[in-house]
DRENLO-207945 format. One record per residue (C-alpha): residue in three letters; z, x, y. Coordinates in pm, whole numbers, padded with zeros to 5 digits, always signed. Layout:
ALAZXY...
This chain:
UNK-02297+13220-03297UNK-02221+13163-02934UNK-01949+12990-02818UNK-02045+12643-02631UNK-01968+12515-02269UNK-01555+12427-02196UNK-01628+12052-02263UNK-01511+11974-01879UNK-01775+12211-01774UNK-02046+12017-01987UNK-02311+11797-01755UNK-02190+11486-01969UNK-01840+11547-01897UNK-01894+11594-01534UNK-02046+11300-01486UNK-01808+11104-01649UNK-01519+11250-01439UNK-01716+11127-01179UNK-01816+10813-01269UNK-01414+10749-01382UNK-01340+10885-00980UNK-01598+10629-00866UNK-01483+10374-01054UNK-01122+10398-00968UNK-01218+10407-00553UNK-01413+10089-00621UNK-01133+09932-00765UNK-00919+10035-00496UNK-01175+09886-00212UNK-01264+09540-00439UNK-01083+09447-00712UNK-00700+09566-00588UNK-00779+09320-00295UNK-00692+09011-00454UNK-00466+09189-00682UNK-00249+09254-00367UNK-00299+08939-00237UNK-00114+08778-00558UNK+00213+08975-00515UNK+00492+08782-00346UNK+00633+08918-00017UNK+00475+09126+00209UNK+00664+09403+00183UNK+00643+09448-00169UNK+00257+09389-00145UNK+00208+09695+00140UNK+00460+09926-00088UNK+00204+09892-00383UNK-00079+09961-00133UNK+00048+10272-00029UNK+00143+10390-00361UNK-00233+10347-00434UNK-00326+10538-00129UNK-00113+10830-00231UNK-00261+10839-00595UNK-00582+10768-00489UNK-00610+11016-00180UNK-00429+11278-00376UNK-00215+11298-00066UNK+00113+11440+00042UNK+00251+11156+00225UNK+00116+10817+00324UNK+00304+10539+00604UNK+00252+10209+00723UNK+00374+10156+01075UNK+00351+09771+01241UNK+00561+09785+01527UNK+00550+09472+01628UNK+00668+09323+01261UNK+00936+09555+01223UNK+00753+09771+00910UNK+00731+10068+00887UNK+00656+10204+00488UNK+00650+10590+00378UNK+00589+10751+00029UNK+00592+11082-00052UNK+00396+11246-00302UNK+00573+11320-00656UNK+00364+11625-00710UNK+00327+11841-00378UNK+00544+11726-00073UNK+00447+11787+00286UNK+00759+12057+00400UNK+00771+11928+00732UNK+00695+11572+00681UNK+01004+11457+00891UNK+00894+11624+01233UNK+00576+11474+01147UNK+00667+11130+01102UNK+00917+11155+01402UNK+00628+11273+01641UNK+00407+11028+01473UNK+00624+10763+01583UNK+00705+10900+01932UNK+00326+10904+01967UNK+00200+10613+01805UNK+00058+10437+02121UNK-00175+10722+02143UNK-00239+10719+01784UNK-00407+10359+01865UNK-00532+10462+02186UNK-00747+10703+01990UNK-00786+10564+01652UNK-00883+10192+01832UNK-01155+10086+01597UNK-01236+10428+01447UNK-01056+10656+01108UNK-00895+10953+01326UNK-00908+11325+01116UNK-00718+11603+01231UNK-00824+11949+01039UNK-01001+12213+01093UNK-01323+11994+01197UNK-01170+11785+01466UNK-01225+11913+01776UNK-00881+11688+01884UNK-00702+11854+01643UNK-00420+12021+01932UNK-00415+11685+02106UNK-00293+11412+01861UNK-00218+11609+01569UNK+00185+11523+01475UNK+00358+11865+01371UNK+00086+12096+01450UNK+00077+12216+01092UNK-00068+11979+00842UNK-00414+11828+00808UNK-00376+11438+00871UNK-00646+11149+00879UNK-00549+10797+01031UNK-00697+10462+01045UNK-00620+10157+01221UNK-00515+09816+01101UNK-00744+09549+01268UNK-00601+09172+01233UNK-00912+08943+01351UNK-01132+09212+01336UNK-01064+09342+01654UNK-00670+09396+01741UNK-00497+09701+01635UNK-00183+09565+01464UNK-00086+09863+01374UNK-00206+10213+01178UNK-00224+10382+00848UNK-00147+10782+00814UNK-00163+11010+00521UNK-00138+11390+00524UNK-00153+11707+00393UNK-00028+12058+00423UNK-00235+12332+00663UNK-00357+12491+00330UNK-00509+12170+00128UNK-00880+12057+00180UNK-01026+11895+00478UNK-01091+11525+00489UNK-01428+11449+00440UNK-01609+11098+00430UNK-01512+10984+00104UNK-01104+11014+00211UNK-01222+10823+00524UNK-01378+10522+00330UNK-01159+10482+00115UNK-00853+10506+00426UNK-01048+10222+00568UNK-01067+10021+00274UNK-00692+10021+00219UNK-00611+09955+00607UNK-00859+09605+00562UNK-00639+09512+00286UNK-00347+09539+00496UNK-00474+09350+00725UNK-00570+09082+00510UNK-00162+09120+00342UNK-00109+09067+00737UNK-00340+08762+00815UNK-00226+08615+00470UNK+00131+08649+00576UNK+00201+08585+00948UNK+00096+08334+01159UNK-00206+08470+01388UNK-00093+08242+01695UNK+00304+08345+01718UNK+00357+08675+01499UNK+00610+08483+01337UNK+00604+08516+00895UNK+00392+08212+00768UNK+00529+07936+00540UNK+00417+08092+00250UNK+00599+08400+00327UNK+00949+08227+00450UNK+00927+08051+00103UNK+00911+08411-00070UNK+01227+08485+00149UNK+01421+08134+00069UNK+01362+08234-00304UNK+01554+08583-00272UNK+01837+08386-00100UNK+01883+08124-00388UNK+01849+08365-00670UNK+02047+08603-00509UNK+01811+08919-00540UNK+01871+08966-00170UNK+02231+09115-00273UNK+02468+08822-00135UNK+02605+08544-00283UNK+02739+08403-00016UNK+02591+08038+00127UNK+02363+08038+00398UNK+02190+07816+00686UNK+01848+07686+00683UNK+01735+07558+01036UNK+01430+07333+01021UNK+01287+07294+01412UNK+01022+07064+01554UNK+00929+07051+01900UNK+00936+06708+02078UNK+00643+06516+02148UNK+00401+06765+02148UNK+00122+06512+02133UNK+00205+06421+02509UNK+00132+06793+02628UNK-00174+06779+02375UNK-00281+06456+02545UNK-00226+06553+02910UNK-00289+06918+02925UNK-00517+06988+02612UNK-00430+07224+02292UNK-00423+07555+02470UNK-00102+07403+02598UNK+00015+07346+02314UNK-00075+07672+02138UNK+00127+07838+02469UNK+00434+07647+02437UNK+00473+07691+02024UNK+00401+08074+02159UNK+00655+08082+02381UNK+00966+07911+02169UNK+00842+08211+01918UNK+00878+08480+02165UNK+01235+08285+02198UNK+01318+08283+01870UNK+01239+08653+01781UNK+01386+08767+02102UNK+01748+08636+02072UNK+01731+08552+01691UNK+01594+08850+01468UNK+01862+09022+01372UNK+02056+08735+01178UNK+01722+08638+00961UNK+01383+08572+00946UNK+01195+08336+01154UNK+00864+08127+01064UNK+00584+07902+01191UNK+00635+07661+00904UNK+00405+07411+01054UNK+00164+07280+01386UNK+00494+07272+01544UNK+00769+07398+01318UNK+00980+07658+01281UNK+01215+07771+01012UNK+01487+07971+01038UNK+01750+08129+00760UNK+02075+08245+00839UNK+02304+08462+00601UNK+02643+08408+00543UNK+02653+08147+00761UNK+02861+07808+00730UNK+02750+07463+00823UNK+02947+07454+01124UNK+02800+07782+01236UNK+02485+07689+01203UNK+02521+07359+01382UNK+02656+07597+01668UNK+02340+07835+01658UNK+02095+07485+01697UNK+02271+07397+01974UNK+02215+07721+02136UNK+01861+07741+02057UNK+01816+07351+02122UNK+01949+07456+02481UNK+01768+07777+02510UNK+01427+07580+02447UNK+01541+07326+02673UNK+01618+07602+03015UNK+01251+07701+02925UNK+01039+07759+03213UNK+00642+07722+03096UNK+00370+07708+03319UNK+00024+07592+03267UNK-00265+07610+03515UNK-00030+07532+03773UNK+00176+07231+03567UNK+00540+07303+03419UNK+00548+07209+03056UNK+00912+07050+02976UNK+01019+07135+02621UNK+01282+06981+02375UNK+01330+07045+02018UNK+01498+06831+01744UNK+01650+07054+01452UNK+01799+06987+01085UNK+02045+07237+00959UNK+02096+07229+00543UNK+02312+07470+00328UNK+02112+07681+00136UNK+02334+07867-00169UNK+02248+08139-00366UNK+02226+08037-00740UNK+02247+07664-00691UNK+02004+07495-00410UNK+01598+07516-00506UNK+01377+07659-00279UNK+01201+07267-00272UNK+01552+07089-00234UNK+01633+07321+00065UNK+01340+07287+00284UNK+01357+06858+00191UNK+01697+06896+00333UNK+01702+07055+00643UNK+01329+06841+00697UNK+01519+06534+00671UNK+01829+06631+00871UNK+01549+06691+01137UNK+01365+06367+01104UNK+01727+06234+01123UNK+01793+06450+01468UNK+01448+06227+01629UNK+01524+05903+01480UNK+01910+05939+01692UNK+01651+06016+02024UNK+01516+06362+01987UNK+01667+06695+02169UNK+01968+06696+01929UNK+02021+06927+01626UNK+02183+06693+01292UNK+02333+06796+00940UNK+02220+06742+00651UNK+02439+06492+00436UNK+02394+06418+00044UNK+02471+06018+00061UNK+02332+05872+00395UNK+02104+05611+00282UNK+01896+05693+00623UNK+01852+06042+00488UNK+01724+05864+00145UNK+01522+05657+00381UNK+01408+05963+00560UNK+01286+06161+00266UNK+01054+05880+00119UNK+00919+05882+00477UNK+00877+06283+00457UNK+00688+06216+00091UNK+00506+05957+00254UNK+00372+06136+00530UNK+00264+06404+00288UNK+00112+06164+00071UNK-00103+06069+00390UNK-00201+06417+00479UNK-00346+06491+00157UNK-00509+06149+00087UNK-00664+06215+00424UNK-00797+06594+00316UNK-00867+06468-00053UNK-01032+06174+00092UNK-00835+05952-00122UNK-00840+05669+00078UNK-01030+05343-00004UNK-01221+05072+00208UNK-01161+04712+00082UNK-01324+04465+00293UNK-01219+04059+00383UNK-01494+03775+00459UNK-01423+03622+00819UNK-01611+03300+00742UNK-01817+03077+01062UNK-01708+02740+01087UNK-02009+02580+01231UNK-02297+02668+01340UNK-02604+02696+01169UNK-02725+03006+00973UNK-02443+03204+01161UNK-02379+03578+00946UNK-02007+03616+00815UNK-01799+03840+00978UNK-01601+04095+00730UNK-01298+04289+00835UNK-01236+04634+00746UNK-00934+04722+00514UNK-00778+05035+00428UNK-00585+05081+00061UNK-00431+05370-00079UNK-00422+05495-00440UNK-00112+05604-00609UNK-00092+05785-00892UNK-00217+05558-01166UNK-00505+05472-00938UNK-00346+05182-00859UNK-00442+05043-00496UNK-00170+05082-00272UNK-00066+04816+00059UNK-00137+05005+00375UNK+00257+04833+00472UNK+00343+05110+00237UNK+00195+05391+00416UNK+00103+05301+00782UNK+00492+05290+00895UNK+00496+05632+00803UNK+00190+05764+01017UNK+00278+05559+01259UNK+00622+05711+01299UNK+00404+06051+01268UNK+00128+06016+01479UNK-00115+05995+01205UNK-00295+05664+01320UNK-00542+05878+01533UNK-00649+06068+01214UNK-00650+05767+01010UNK-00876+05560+01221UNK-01163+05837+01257UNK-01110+05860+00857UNK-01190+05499+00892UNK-01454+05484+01121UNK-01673+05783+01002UNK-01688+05627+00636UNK-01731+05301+00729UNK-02039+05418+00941UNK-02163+05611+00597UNK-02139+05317+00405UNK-02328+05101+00627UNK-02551+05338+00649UNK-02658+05331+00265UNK-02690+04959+00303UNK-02912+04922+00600UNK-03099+04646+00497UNK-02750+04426+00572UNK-02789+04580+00928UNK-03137+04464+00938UNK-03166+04116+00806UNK-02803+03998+00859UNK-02604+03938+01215UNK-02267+04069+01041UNK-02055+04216+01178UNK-01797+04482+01056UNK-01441+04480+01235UNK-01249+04821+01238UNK-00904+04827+01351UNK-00767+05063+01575UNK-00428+05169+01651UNK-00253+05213+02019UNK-00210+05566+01964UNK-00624+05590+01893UNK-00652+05404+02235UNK-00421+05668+02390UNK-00654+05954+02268UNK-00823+06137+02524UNK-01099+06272+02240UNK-01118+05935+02096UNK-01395+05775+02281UNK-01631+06072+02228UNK-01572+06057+01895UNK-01662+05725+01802UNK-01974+05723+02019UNK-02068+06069+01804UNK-02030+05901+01534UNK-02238+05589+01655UNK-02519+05887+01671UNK-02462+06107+01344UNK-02470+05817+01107UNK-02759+05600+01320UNK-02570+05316+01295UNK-02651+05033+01580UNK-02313+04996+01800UNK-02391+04581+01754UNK-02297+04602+01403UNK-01942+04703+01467UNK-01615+04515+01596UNK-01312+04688+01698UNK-01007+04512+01650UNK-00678+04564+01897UNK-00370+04438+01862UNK-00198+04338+02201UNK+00064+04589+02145UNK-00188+04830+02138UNK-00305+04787+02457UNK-00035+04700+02630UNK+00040+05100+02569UNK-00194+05153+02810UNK-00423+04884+02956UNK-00609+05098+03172UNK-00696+05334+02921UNK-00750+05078+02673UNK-00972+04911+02915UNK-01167+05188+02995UNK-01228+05275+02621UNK-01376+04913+02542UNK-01555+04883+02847UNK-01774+05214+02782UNK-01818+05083+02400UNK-01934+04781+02507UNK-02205+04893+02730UNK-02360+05055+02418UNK-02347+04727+02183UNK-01969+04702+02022UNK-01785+04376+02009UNK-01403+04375+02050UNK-01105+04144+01922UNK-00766+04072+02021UNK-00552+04103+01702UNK-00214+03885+01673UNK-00288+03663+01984UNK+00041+03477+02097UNK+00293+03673+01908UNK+00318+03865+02257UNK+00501+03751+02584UNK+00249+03813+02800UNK-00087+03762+02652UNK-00240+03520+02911UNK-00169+03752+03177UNK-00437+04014+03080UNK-00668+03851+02903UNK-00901+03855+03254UNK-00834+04250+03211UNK-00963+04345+02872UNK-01366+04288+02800UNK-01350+04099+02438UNK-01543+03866+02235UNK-01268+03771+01985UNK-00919+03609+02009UNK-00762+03639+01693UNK-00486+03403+01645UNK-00150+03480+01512UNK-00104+03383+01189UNK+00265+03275+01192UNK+00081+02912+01399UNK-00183+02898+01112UNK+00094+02915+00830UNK+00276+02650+01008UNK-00012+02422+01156UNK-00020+02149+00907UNK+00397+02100+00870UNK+00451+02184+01270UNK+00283+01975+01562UNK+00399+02304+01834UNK+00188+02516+01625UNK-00096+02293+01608UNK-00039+02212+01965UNK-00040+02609+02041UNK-00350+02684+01840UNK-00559+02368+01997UNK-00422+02559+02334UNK-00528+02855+02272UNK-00885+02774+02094UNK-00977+02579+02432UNK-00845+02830+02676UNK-01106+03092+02508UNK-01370+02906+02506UNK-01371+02785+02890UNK-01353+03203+02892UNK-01623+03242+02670UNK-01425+03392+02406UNK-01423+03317+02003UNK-01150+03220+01800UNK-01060+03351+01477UNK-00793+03231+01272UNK-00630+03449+00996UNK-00404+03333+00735UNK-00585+03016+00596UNK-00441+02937+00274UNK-00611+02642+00143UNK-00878+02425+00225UNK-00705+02146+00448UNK-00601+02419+00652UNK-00973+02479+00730UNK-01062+02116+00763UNK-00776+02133+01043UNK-00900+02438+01228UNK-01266+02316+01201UNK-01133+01963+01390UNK-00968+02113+01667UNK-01259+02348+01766UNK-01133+02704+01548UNK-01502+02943+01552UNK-01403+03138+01241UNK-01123+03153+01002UNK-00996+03456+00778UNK-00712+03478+00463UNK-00673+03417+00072UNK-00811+03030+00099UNK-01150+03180+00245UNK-01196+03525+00052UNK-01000+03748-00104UNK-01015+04119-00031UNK-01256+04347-00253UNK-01423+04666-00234UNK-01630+04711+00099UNK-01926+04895-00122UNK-01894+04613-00377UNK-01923+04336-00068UNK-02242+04529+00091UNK-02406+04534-00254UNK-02357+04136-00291UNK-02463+04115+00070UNK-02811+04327+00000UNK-02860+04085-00339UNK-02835+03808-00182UNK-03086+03872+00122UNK-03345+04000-00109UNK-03498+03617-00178UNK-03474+03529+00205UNK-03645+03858+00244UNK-03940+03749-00043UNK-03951+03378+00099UNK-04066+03504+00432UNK-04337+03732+00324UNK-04446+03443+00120
C-alpha cells in the first residue's frame, strides 16, 4: 500500500497555510489599526506595532525612529538576531536624513536587487527594506527599518506592502497623538501621561507641578491679523516651550490656545518660579507677521499634582481655575491654585459653565423661545416677537440664559452663540413661510458687542440671509448701547450694510447709558427700546414717567419707534398708550413660549384671513 503525501505537502494543506498567512497580513493592514489606536500612550501603542512587524516580517530586527518626537523604538528578533545590528543601527542613525531623502514617499530595499544597495545600505552586510512615515499624507515624520542577515531571502513585494501598511498605522498613532500645528503631544495623550504620575507607574512618588497656560487675548490678533496669525504665534510659544522646557516633562497643546505642562518632583513654589520664567520668556517674544509684530502675554495656573492621591479630572480643574484666576487679577501673571478661595469655587462653575456652552452649542442643545412685542395703535399693524435663547439642563428643564451668557461672555462665546442663533432662527422661519408672506412681523435677534466686533460677522449673516431664502425685512437686530459703544464705527458700518438689504435695527436698554443722545444721529435704527427700570417705576415715579414721555417724543421727531419692555399689568399699558409709547413688551403682554409653537399659532390663525380673501 503506498504511503500518502506528508500532510504539509498535501494541496489542501498548502492552501490553508496560505490562506492562515493571508489572513494574518490582513489583519495586520485592517483590523490591528483600530486595535492600536485603543491602547493608551503612544509609546506603548508603536512598541506593539513593531512587535507585529517583527512576527509578521519574520525579521531580524525592526526600529522606529521620529526624530523630531524624541522616539526612537528597536526589537530584536527572539529567534535569529542580526550579529551586527549595532553598527547598523548606529549608521542608520548617522544617516537617517538620507534615509528620507531617498525613501521620501517610496518603501526603500537594499539586497541583492537594489541597484543602491552600496549607497544607503547601513553596515554593508545585511539585507534591509525601509519605509517612510507620512503624517498628512505627504511629510516624512520619520521612517520604519527592518532587516536581515546577508544570507536570508530578498524582500519581495509582499514584505513591502505589508512595511507600508504598518508605517500608515504609525502615522495614524502619530496624527492621533500630537497636535499637527505645534508637534507638541495632544490632550488626549498628556492625560495618558497625568495618569502615570497619579498612580505612580511612572516610578516616583514624589508630588509634582501641573502648569495650565493660555495665551492672552488671542481673539485681538484673530480679529486684526486673521487665524494664520494666530496658528504662528501658538507655533511659536511651542517651539518655546520644547526648546527650553523638554527635559523636565512633557509639554501639550491642550486646547485652541492652551498648553499643559507637568513637572516632576517639583514643589509649588518651584513651579510658581518656572511660570514666571516662561510667562517672561513669552512675553521678550519677538513675532512677526507680514510686516506687523505680534505682542504676546500668557496667564498660567500652577496645581499640585500627587502621585496616589489627586485624579487625573481634579488636577487639570485645578490648575484651569488657578489660570482663569491669573486673567480675572489682569492677565500676564501666573496664580496658585488654593483649595478654599470662594473665587476659585466661583471660577470652576464658570469653567463647567463654559463647557456646558461648548457642547450645547455642538449638540445643538440650545432652544428658541420667543416673546410677543404687541402694537399699541394703529390699525391692522403685525406683532413684533423677540427672539429668546434657553438652555436645557439635565432634566430637560429650560435654563435662564443669566445662567449661561456671563460665562460666554467672559469667554468670548457670544460670537458663536449669535450665529447659533441666527442660522436656526432663519430655518425656522423658513418652514413657516406663509407668516413671512401674509404677516408684516417681524423677528428681533439680539446680538452681542463682541458679534459687532467680528470682522467675519457681517458676511455671515448676509450668507445666511441667502442659504435659508429668508427676506432681510423679516428680521430685526437688536443692540444694546453697550454694544456699540465698543465700537461705533464698526457697529455702524455693520447696520448700515444690513440695512441696505431690508433689516430693521433696535436700540436695546435706551437711557440706562450716559451718553445715549449723543449718538443716536450716528447709528441707522428703527427702534428705541426703552429701559425697563422707567417702565417698572412709571406709575409710582413722575421722573420716570417724565423720562419715558421724553424719550418717546424725542424719537419720533427722529422718526424712530418706541418700544417699551417690562409691562407688568394692564394700567401700565393704558399709561404708555397715553403718552404716545408705539409698542410695549413683558409678562402683562405675553409670556415667553416656544418660537416653533408661536409660528404654528401664527400660521393657524392667518389661514381664515387667507380663505376670506379668496372668497
Amino acid at each position: 500500500m503506498a504511503r500518502g503525501m506528508p500532510d504539509s505537502k498535501k494541496p489542501g494543506a498548502r492552501k490553508k497555510v496560505q490562506l492562515a498567512k493571508r489572513y494574518q497580513e490582513l489583519d495586520l493592514i485592517c483590523h490591528s489599526n483600530e486595535q492600536i489606536l485603543q491602547i493608551r500612550g503612544v509609546q506603548n501603542a508603536l512598541k506593539e506595532l513593531v512587535e507585529r512587524c517583527v512576527d509578521h516580517l519574520d525579521v531580524s530586527l525592526a526600529i522606529v525612529i521620529l526624530r523630531d518626537k524624541g522616539i526612537n523604538i528597536r526589537r530584536d528578533s527572539s529567534t535569529h538576531s542580526l550579529d551586527n545590528a549595532a553598527k547598523v543601527i548606529r549608521e542608520l542613525e548617522r544617516d537617517l536624513d538620507t534615509w528620507l531623502q531617498v525613501a521620501n514617499k517610496n518603501v526603500v530595499v537594499s539586497d541583492r536587487s537594489s541597484a543602491r544597495r552600496k549607497e544607503i545600505l547601513p553596515g554593508g552586510s545585511c539585507k534591509s527594506l525601509a519605509a517612510p512615515i507620512l503624517v498628512a499624507g505627504s511629510k516624512v515624520e520619520g521612517i520604519l527599518f527592518v532587516a536581515n542577515g546577508p544570507e536570508s531571502a530578498d524582500f519581495g513585494k509582499r514584505e513591502q506592502t505589508l512595511l507600508q501598511a504598518i508605517a500608515a498605522n504609525i502615522a495614524r498613532i502619530i496624527q492621533a497623538r500630537f497636535d499637527n500645528l505645534t508637534g507638541l503631544i495632544n490632550r488626549m495623550e498628556f492625560e495618558y501621561r497625568l495618569e502615570r504620575a497619579v498612580s505612580g507607574k511612572n516610578g516616583k512618588s514624589a508630588s509634582h507641578c501641573l502648569l495650565h497656560l493660555n495665551l492672552d487675548e488671542m481673539h485681538i490678533i484673530s480679529e486684526s491679523l486673521g487665524h494664520q496669525a494666530c496658528d504662528e504665534a501658538i507655533r511659536q510659544v511651542a517651539l518655546l516651550l520644547s526648546a527650553d522646557l523638554d527635559e523636565i516633562g512633557p509639554i501639550a497643546r491642550i486646547g485652541d490656545d492652551e498648553y499643559g505642562i507637568l513637572i516632576g518632583d517639583c514643589s509649588l513654589d518651584q513651579g510658581w518660579c518656572i511660570g514666571q520664567d516662561i510667562r517672561r520668556a513669552i512675553g521678550d517674544m519677538s513675532i512677526v507677521w507680514e510686516d506687523r509684530p505680534i505682542k504676546l502675554t500668557v496667564s498660567i495656573g500652577v496645581a499640585r499634582l500627587a502621585a496616589d492621591s489627586d485624579t487625573v479630572e481634579s488636577a487639570l480643574a485645578a490648575a484651569k481655575i488657578a489660570c482663569i484666576v491669573a486673567k480675572d487679577r489682569g492677565r500676564d501673571r501666573v496664580a496658585l491654585y488654593q483649595h478654599h478661595d470662594a473665587m476659585l469655587l466661583n471660577s470652576l462653575e464658570r469653567m463647567q459653565g463654559i463647557e456646558g456652552i461648548q457642547q450645547a452649542l455642538r449638540d445643538d442643545n440650545f432652544y428658541l423661545y420667543c416673546q410677543r412685542i404687541e402694537p399699541l395703535k394703529g390699525r391692522g399693524k403685525s406683532p413684533h416677537f423677540e427672539i429668546l435663547l434657553r438652555g436645557i439642563d439635565h432634566d430637560g428643564k429650560p435654563i435662564s440664559p443669566s445662567e449661561f451668557l456671563s460665562h460666554a461672555e467672559h469667554s468670548r462665546l457670544m460670537p458663536a452663540i449669535d450665529r447659533w442663533v441666527i442660522r436656526q432662527t432663519l430655518d425656522l422661519l423658513g418652514k413657516h413661510r406663509t407668516v413671512l408672506t401674509e404677516s408684516k412681523s417681524l423677528f428681533a435677534i439680539n446680538l452681542s458687542g463682541q458679534s459687532l466686533c467680528d470682522s467675519g460677522f457681517l458676511d455671515f449673516v448676509t450668507g445666511e440671509f441667502v442659504r435659508a431664502d429668508i427676506p432681510p425685512q423679516a428680521i430685526c437686530f437688536e443692540i444694546t448701547e453697550t454694544a456699540a459703544i465698543l465700537d461705533m464705527n464698526r457697529a455702524a458700518e455693520f447696520m448700515i450694510a444690513l440695512r441696505k438689504i431690508g433689516c430693521h435695527f433696535s436700540l436695546d436698554d435706551f437711557g440706562a447709558g450716559l451718553s445715549s443722545f449723543s449718538y443716536l444721529k450716528t447709528l441707522p435704527i428703527d427702534f428705541l427700546k426703552i429701559d425697563g427700570q422707567f417702565i417698572t417705576e412709571i406709575l409710582d415715579d413722575e421722573a420716570s414717567s417724565a423720562i419715558v414721555e421724553a424719550i418717546t417724543r424725542m424719537s419720533h421727531a427722529m422718526g424712530l419707534q418706541t418700544i417699551a419692555e417690562y409691562v407688568k399689568n394692564s394700567s401700565v399699558k393704558a399709561h404708555l398708550k397715553k403718552i404716545g409709547v408705539d409698542y410695549v413688551q413683558g409678562f402683562g403682554i405675553a409670556r415667553p413660549r416656544p418660537l416653533g409653537d408661536e409660528l404654528e399659532s401664527l400660521v393657524a390663525s392667518l389661514k381664515p384671513a387667507s380663505k376670506s380673501r379668496r372668497a
